[in-house]
KOLBA-59479 format. One line per 4 residues: number of its first residue (from 1); their letters; for each residue x, y, z of C-alpha. Coordinates in nm, 2 decimals, decimal comma. Example, Ala and Ser with C-alpha at 12.3 -4.5 7.8 and 13.67 -1.06 7.14 Angstrom:
2
1) AS) 1,23/-0,45/0,78  1,37/-0,11/0,71
END
This chain:
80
1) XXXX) 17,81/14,40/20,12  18,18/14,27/20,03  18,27/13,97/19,86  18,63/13,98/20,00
5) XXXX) 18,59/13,61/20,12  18,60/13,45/19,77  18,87/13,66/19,54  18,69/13,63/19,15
9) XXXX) 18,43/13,56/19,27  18,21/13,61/18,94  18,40/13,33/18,78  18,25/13,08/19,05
13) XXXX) 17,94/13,23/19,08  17,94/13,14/18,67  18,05/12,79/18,71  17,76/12,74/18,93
17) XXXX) 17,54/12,86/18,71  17,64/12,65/18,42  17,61/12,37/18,67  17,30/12,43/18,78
21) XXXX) 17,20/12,48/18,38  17,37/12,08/18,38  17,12/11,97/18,62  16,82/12,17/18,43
25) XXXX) 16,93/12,01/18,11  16,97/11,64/18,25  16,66/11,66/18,39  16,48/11,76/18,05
29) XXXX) 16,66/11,48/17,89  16,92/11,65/17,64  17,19/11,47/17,75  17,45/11,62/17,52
33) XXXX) 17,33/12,01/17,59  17,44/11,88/17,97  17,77/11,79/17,93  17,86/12,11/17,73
37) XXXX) 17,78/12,28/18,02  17,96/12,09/18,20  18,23/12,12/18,06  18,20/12,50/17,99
41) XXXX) 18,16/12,48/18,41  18,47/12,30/18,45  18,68/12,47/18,20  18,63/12,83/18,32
45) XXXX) 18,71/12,70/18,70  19,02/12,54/18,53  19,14/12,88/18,38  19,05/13,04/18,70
49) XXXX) 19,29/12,79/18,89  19,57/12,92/18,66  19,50/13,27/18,66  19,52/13,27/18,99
53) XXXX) 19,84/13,04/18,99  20,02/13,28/18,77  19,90/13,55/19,00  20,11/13,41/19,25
57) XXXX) 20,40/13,30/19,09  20,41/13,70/18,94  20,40/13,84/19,30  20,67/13,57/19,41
61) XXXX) 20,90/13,70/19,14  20,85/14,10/19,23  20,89/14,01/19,60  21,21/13,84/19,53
65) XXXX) 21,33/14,11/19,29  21,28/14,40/19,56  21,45/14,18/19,79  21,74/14,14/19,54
69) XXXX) 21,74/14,52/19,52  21,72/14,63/19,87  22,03/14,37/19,89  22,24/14,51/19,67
73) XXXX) 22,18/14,85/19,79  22,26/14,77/20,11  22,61/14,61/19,96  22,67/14,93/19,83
77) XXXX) 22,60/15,19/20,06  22,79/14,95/20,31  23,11/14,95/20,03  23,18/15,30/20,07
END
């Protein structure tokens, strides 16, 4: 079984969780337990968002640094 369809998928799966824990905890009536799960569900999807935003912008750089590269040595085998 692959999980190829949802890349990190362990940190959604926990933000699920801690929702479902929300909806357990409304429904027993602690109120303020609730909304630190919430939260806690909200926050780890947040840091998820950027990890996976600096991801990208870290591959962007790379790719434009071998392109750089492959530019200039193409410029200089064409130099001599």
């Amino acid at each position: 079984m692959s999980f190829d369809f949802l890349p990190r998928w362990k940190t959604y799966v926990a933000a699920i969780g801690l929702v479902g824990l929300t909806v357990y905890q409304l429904s027993v009536g602690d109120v303020s337990a609730a909304l630190q799960s919430l939260m806690a569900a909200l926050a780890a999807l947040g840091v998820r968002h950027a990890i996976q935003r600096s991801e990208e912008a870290a591959t962007f750089r790379h790719n434009e640094y071998v392109k750089l590269q492959l530019q200039l040595r193409k410029d200089l085998t064409n130099e001599v």
